[in-house]
C-alpha positions as CSV (number, residue, x, y, z in Angstrom):
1,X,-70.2,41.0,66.0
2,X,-73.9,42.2,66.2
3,X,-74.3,39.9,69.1
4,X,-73.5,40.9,72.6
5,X,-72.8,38.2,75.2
6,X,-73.1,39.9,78.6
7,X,-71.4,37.9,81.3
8,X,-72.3,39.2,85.0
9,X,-69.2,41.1,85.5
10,X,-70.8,43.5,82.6
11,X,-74.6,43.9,83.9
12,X,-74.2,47.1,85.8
13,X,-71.4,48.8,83.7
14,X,-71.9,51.8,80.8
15,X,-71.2,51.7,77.2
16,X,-68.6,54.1,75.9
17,X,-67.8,54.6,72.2
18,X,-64.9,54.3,71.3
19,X,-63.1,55.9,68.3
20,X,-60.7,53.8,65.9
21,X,-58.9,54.0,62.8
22,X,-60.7,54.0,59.4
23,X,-61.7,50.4,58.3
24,X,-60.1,49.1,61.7
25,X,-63.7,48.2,63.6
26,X,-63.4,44.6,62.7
27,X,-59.7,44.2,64.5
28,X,-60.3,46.8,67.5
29,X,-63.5,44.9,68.3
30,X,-61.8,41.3,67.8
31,X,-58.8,42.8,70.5
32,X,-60.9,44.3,72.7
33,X,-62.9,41.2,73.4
34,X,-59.6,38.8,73.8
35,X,-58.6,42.0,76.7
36,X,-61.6,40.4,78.4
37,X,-63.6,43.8,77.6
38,X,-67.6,43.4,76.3
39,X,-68.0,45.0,72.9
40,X,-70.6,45.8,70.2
41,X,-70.2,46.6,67.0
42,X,-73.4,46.7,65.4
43,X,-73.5,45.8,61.3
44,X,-75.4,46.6,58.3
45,X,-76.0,45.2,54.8
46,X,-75.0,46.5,52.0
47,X,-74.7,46.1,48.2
48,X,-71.2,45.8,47.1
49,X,-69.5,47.7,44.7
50,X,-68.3,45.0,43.1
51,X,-71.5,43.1,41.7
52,X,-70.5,39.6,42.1
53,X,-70.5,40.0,45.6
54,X,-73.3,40.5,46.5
55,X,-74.6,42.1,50.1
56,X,-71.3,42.6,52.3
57,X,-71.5,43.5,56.1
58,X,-70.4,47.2,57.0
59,X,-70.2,49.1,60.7
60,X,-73.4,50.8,61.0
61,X,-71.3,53.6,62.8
62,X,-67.9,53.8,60.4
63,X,-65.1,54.5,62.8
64,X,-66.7,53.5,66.2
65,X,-67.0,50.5,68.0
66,X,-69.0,50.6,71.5
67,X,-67.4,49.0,74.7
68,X,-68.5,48.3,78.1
69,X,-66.1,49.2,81.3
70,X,-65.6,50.3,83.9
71,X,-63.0,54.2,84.3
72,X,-60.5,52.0,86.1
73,X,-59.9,50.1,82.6
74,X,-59.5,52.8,79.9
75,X,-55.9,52.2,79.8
76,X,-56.9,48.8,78.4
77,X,-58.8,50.3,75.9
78,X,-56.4,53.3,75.0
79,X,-53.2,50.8,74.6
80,X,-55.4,48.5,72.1
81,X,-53.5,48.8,68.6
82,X,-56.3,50.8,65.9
83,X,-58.0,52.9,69.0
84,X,-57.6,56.6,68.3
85,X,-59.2,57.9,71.4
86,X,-62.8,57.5,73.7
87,X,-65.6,59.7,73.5
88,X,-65.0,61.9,75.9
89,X,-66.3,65.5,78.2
90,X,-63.3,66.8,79.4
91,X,-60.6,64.4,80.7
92,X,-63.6,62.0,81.4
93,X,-65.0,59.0,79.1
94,X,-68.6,60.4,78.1
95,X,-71.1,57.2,78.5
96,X,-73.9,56.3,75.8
97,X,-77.6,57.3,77.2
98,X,-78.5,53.6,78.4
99,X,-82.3,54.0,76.5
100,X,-80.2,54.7,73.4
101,X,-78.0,52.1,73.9
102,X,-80.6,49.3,75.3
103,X,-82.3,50.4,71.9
104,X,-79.7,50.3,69.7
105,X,-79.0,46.5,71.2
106,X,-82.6,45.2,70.8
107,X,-83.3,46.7,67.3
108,X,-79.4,44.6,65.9
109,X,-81.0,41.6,67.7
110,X,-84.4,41.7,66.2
111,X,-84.0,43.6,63.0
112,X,-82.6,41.9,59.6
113,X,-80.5,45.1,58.6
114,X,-80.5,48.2,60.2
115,X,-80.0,51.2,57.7
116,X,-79.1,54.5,59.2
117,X,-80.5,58.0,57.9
118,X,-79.3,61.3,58.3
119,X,-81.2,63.6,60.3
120,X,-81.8,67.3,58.9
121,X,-83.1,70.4,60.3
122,X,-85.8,72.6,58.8
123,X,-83.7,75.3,56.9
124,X,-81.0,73.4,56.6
125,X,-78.6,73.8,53.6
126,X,-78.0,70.4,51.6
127,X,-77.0,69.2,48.2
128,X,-78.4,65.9,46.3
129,X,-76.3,63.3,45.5
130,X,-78.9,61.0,43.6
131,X,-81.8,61.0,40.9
132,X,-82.4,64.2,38.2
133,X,-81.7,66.9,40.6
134,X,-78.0,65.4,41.5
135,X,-75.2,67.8,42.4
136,X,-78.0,70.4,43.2
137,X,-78.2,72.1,46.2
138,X,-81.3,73.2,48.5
139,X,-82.9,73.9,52.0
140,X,-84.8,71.4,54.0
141,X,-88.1,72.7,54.4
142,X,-90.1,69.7,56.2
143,X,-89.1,67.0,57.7
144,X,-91.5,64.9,58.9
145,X,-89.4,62.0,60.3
146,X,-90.0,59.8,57.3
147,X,-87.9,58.1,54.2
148,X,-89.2,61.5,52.2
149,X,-88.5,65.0,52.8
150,X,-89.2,68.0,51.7
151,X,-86.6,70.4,49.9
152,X,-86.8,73.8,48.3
153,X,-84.1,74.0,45.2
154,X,-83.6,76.8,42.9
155,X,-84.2,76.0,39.3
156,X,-83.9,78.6,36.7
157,X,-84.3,81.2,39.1
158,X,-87.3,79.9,40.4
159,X,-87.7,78.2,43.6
160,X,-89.3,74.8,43.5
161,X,-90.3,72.2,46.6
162,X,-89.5,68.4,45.6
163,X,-89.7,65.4,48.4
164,X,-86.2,63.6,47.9
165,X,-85.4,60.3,49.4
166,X,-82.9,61.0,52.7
167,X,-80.6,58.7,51.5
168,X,-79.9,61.1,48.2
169,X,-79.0,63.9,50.5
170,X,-76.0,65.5,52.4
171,X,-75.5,68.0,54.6
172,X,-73.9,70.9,52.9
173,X,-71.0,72.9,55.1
174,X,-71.5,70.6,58.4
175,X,-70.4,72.4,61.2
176,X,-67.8,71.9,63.1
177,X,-67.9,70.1,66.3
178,X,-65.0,70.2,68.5
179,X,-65.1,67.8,71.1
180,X,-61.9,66.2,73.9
181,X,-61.2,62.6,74.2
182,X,-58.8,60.6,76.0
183,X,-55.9,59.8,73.1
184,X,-53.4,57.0,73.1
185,X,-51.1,59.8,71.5
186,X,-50.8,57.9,68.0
């Protein structure tokens, strides 16, 4: 599914996201694409839970799968069984920057595995999941775009800076975004 094949008809149109039921990417995509509509749904590899399985393909975006249309057609994608609603501003289908999405495209084609990281804020509030500070929580003070950050935690009433790996971090109290979509009304 990382590969897009991007008949004529496609060229000129944008890429939506659109928003499906949990653990449903696989099916929605698989639908979509027998409705005659062009879709990507970009993977990663992962290490199983279960050991003997070894590295098992996951949606890089949990959730989402990214489809190519034109307006007149969302009725196509909004009757498609697992489809929740599409990414939306207002009543109308909000369209992925083309940059993003032309990049997004490349990088699955030329890229073994793509691994996303969360992006934090300086002063941001977070906790850490992994390693000997787990289940403690501190305040992004550098970010520097790179695997390592820098955090401030309080230990023993002291304040102390560490540089954690993204990956063992989560945003503490996300906020809440509130944003319309198109729904099927499922």
């Amino acid at each position: 599914m990382n590969q897009v094949v991007c008949p004529q008809q496609y060229i000129d149109l944008p890429w939506y996201v659109v928003r499906v039921k949990s653990n449903a990417e696989r099916k929605v995509a698989q639908s979509l694409t027998n409705r005659g509509v062009d879709i990507f749904l970009p993977l990663q590899k992962r290490p199983s839970k279960r050991k003997s399985r070894g590295l098992i393909e996951i949606p890089l975006f949990p959730g989402y799968v990214f489809a190519r249309f034109a307006l007149s057609g969302t009725q196509i994608i909004l009757t498609c069984d697992g489809v929740v609603h599409i990414l939306s501003r207002g009543n109308t289908p909000e369209p992925v920057d083309g940059d993003e999405m032309r990049s997004l495209l490349v990088l699955s084609k030329t890229v073994a595995s793509i691994t996303p990281l969360p992006a934090f804020t300086t002063g941001q509030k977070v906790r850490i999941t992994e390693g000997p500070l787990a289940d403690v929580e501190g305040i992004v003070v550098r970010d520097n775009g790179r695997q390592r950050l820098v955090v401030s935690v309080s230990l023993l009433k002291r304040s102390v800076v560490a540089e954690i790996d993204r990956e063992w971090l989560e945003e503490v109290n996300p906020p809440l975004t509130v944003t319309s979509w198109l729904s099927t009304g499922a």
